[in-house]
N, C-alpha and C positions, 0 to 999 in steps of 0.2 A: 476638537482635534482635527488637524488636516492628513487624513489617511493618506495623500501622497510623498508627505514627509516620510514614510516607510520606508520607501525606496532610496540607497542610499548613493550618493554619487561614486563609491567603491564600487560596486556592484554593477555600477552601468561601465566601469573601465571594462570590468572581469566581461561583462558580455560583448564589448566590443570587442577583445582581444580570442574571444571566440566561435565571432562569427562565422560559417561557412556558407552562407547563401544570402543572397537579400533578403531584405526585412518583409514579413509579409503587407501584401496589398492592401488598402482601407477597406475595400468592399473583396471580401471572398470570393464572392462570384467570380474575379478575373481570375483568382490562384487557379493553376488545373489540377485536372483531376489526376489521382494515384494510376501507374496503369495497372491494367484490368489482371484478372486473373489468370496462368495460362489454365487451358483447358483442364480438367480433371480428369485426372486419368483412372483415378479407385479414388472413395471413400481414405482418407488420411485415416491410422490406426490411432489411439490415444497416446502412445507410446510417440508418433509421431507430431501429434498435435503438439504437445506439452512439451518439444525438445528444447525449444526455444524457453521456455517459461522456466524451466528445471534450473539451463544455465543463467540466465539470468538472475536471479537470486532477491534483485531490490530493486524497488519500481516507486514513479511518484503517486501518489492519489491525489486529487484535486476533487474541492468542495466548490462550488459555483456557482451565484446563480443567483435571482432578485433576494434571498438573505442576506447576502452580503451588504446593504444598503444599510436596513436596522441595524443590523450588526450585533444582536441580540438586545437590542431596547426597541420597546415598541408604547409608543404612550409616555404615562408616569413607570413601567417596569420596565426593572431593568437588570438582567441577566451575567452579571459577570461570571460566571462558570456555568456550564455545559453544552449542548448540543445547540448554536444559533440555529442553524438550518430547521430545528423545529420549531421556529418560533411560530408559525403559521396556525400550527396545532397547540401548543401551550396553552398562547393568548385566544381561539378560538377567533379570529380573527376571518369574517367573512370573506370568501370567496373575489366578492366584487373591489370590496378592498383594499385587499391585500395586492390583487392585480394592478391599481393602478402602480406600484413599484415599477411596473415595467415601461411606464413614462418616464422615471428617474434613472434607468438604466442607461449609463451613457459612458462607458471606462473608453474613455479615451487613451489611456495609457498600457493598455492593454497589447503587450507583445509575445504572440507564440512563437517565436524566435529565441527571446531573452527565458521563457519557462521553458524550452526545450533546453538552450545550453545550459541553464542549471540545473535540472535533473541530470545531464550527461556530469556534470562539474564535477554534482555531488557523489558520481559512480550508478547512477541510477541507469537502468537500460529498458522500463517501459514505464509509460504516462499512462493513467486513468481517469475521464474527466466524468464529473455529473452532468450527462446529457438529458437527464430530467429524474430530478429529486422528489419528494414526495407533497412539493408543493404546488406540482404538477406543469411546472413552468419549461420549455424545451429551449437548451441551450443550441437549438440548430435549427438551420430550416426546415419547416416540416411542412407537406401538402396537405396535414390533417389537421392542422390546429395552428388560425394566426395568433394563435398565444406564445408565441416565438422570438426568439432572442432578433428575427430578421425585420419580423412583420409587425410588432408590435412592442419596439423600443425604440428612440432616436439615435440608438447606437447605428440598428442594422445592419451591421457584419454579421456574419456566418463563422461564431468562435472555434464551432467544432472543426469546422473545414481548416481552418488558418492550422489550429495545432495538430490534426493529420499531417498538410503539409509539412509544419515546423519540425516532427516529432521525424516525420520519413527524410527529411533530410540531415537531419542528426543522426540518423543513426539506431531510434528509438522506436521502439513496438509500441502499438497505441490500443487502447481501451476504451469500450463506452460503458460507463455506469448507467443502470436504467432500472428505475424504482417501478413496477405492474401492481403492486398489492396494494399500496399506500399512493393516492393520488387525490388531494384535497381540494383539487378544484375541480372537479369530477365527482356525481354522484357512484356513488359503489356499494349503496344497502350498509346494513346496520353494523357489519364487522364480525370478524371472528373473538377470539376470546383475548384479543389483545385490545379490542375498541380502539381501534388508530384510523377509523373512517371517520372524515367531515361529516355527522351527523346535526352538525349545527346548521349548516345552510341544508341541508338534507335529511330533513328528522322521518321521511315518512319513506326514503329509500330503500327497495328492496334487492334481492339477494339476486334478482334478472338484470338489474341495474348492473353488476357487476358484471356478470355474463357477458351482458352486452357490451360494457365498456372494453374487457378482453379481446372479444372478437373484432371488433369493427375499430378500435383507437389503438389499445395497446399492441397487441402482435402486431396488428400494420405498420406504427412506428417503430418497434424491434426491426422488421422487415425493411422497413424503410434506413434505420442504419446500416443494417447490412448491406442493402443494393447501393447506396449513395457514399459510405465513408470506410465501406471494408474494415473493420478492426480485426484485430487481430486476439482479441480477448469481451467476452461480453459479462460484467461484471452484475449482477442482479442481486436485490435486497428486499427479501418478501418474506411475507409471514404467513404460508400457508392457508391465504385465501383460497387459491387457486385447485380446482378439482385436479383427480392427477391425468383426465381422460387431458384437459387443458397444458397443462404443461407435459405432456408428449406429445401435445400437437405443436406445442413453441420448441420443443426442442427437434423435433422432426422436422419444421423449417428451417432452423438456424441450420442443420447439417445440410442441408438441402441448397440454401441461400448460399451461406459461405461454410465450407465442411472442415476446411483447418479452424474454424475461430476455435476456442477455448472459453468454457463455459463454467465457472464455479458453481461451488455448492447449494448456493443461496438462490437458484432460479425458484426453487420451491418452498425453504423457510429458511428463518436465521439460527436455528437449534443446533447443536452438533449433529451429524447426520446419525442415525441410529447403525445400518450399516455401512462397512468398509470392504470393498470402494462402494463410494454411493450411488447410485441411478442419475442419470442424467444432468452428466457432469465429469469436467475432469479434474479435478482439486478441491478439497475443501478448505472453505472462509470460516475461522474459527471467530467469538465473538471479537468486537471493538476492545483494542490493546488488552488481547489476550493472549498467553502464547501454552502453545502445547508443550504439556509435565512430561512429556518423553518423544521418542521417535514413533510415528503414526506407521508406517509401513504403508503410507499415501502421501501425495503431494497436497500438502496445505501452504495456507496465508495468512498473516496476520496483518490485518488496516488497521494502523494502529495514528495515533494522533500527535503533535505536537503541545498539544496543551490541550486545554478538558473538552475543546469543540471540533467540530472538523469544517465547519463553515466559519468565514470572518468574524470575530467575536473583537469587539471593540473593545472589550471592558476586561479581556481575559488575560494575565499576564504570567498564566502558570505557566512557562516555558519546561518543557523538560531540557538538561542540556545535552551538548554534541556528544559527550563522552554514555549517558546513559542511550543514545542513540546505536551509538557503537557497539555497545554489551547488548542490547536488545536485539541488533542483527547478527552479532555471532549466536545467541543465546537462540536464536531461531532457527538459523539456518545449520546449525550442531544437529537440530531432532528434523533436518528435511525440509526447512520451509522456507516460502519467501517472506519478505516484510515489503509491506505496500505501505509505505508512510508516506501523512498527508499534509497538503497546504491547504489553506481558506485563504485565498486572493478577496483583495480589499475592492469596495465600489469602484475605482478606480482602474483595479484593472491589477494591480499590484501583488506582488505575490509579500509578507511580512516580513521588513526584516529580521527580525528575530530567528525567523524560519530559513531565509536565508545564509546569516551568519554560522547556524547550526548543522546547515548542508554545506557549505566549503568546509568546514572543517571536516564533517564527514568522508567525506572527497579527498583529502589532504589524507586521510588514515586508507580511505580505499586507493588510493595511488600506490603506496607500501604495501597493503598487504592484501589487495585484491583475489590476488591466489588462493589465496587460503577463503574464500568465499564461491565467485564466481564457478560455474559449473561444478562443485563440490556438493559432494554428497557426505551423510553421517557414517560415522566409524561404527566397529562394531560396538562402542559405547558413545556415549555422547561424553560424558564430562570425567576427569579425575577426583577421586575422593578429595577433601579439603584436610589438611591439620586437622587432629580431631582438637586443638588447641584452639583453633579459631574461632573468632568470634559469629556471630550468627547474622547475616544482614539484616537492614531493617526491610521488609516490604515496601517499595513506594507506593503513593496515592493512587490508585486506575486514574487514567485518563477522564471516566465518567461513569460514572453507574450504570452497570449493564447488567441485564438479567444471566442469572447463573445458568454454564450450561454442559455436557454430559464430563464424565470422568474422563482423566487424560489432560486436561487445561487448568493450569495455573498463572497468575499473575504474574510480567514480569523481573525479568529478577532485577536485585535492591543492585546501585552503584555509588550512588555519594553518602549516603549515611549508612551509619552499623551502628551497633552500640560499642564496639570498638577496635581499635585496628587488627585486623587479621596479623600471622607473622607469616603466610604466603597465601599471594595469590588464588584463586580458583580457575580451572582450567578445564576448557570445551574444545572438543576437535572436530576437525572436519576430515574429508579425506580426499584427493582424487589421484587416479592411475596408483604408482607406487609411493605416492609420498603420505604425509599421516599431519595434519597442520595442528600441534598445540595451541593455542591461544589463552595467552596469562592474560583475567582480566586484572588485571595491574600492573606495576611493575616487580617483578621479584627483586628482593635485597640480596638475597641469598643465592645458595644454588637450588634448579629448580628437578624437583624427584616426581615422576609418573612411575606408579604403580602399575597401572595399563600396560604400561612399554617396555615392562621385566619380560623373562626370556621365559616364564612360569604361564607368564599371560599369554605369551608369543611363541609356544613349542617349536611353530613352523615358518618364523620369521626371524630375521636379525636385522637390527637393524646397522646401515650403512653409510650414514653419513648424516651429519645433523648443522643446520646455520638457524639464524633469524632473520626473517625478511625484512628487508631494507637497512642490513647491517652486511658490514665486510671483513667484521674481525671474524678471526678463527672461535671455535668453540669445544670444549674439551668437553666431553661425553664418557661414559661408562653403563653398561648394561649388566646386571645383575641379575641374579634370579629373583629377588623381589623388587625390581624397579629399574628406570634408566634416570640415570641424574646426569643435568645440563649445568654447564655455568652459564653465567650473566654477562653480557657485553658489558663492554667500561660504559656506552654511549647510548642513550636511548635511540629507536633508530624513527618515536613515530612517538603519539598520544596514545592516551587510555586501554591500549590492550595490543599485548606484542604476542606475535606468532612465532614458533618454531617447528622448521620444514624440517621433518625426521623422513628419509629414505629408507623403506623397508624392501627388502628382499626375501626371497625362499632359500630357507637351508638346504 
């Protein structure tokens, strides 16, 4: 298969049509640089770090990086479902190896322009990239290792640089993904209890090896993104290698280096954090396409995947679609979070159509009913009781096998199958200033009744006016003491899950 068929010439009209700046340069190095910071005047509080991140609500993630080549086949095996990106550790696949991949790196097709306007497309407002995954490969120029995307592929562009650019001229907040615990071309000793260190090309590595890798490679490149690409989010995925004397020294530089970034929970391990708020850190990353069973009373994220991999999987064709897309970010962003969903860009440079297809649509539903998302926070409940008549969803498949992890996190919720048709709807709300945003994940046939929104629920509020977004008909309403009932537009005004803006007031 010729992975640049992906790309389809639809897509390239849509990104012409939303161009704002020229195309980036071949060689990075001419793009300039972001400008500098101004001075610091105090330490930024959390509250101020994360204000950007709060409203933003949905972000892209990007997989990257010489996996993408196999594409989950390596040899006679071949992986049609799950995590390509480890394919490096699967197949045990020597160090020296595995690197030449980085001779075959050559995405020519490759535009941080076209993946910036479609994160913006799809309503997306910050990018994440794997600036070096656990195969220890760095998708930027680095002074510590020509094991880089500049120095040691016949591409040599500088990616990370191109989609800072791209990302700041869109519009978009940008992100460096960076794997410290797991790094498989790199000795690191024998492993914690997860065993996910190269001990094949490293059988007799000790626990100083790691040490040393931390101090002298790792934090330097952390530090090195910092001083050279400024993100504004630094995205970490460890498994509690790390002493905690080490990761207060990492996190005491990142505030030092750049003191707005934003630092999830994962600098120190991938487990749900035991306490809330957690140490050294501003949000928690719950596991891969997991979402939390209620409101955390913290900012969290879920990275969650488009199908069972997050790196280019050649052979993977389990698509989730737009609509369970949909229900998964209202179904998120109800209990406080954001959704960081991801792409795996093809060899080439390409991001998949499939993935594509399933973000314009996205985009097409965040165009109508944005509001009820962006900068919105959870009500004082998240969802509406359902008919006790309805039927019960089916669960879908996880994304991929992920180890279980603390109470509070369940699976996302079911959209195209049930065992059989509900006779309404279920409904998740959001809230900001005085309005209260319903959200039918479906469509209602009928008239639609929230027990939430009765004047029993509401002692000290009435409500004052109610429409659907991205509709213009009038809507007749009625408040009751046990419930407010809505009618139905004649017209749908959008896909898979329609909102209603109810105005709430003080009595």
């Amino acid at each position: 298969m010729n992975t640049s068929q992906i790309f389809s010439t639809t897509w390239k009209q849509v990104v012409a049509a939303l161009m704002f700046a020229a195309l980036p340069l071949a060689n990075a190095a001419a793009a300039p640089e972001p400008p500098a910071d101004a001075a610091t005047p105090a330490q930024p509080t959390r509250e101020q770090r994360i204000e950007w991140w709060r409203e933003a609500r949905f972000g892209m993630f990007v997989h990257w990086g010489l996996y993408a080549i196999p594409g989950g086949v390596w040899k006679d095996k071949v992986y049609s479902t799950g995590y390509s990106e480890w394919l490096m550790y699967s197949e045990k696949i020597p160090a020296k190896e595995y690197s030449q991949l980085a001779t075959q790196f050559n995405p020519t097709q490759f535009d941080a322009t076209a993946w910036a306007a479609l994160a913006k497309k799809a309503g997306m407002k910050y990018l994440v990239l794997t600036t070096k995954h656990h195969d220890g490969f760095s998708m930027f120029k680095s002074a510590l290792t020509p094991y880089n995307v500049v120095d040691a592929t016949p591409f040599k562009r500088d990616v990370t640089r191109e989609l800072v650019n791209a990302c700041h001229t869109a519009g978009l907040r940008f992100g460096c993904y960076y794997s410290i615990d797991r790094d498989w071309y790199r000795a690191q000793g024998p492993g914690n209890r997860y065993k996910q260190s190269n001990v094949w090309d490293f059988p007799d590595s000790k626990r100083e090896d790691f040490d040393h890798y931390v101090s002298s490679f790792a934090q330097p490149q952390v530090e090195e993104l910092l001083t050279k690409y400024r993100p504004d989010l630094l995205w970490f995925d460890e498994i509690d290698m790390k002493t905690d004397a080490q990761v207060e020294n990492l996190y005491q530089s990142i505030r030092k280096l750049r003191p707005q970034c934003v630092i999830n929970s994962r600098i120190q391990g991938c487990r749900f954090p035991a306490t809330i708020p957690p140490p050294h850190c501003d949000y928690i990353s719950t596991g891969d396409n997991e979402i939390a069973g209620k409101n955390l009373g913290f900012e969290w994220e879920n990275p969650g995947s488009m199908n069972t991999s997050y790196g280019f999987n050649l052979n993977d064709h389990n698509w989730v679609s737009a609509k369970d897309v949909v229900l998964r970010l209202v179904e998120i962003v109800s209990k406080g979070g954001n959704y960081l969903l991801n792409v795996g860009p093809t060899p080439e440079g390409l991001i998949p159509q499939p993935c594509i297809d399933r973000l314009l649509e996205v985009g097409a539903w965040m165009d109508v009913n944005g509001e009820a998302i962006y900068g919105s926070s959870p009500w004082r409940v998240t969802h509406d009781s359902p008919s006790p008549t309805a039927a019960t969803p089916a669960a879908p498949a996880p994304a991929a096998a992920t180890p279980a992890i603390a109470s509070g996190i369940a699976p996302a919720i079911a959209s195209d199958t049930a065992t059989a048709a509900a006779p309404a709807p279920e409904v998740r709300f959001t809230a900001k200033g005085s309005s209260v945003y319903a959200i039918c994940l479906g469509w209602p046939d009928t008239q639609v009744r929230l027990k939430a929104l009765g004047t029993d629920a509401l002692p000290d509020q009435s409500v004052t006016a109610v429409s659907m977004l991205g509709s213009t008909e009038t809507l007749r309403w009625q408040q009751t003491a046990g419930e407010l009932t809505l009618s139905v537009p004649q017209r749908q005004p959008c896909q898979h899950a329609f909102v209603y803006r109810i105005t709430l007031s003080p009595k």
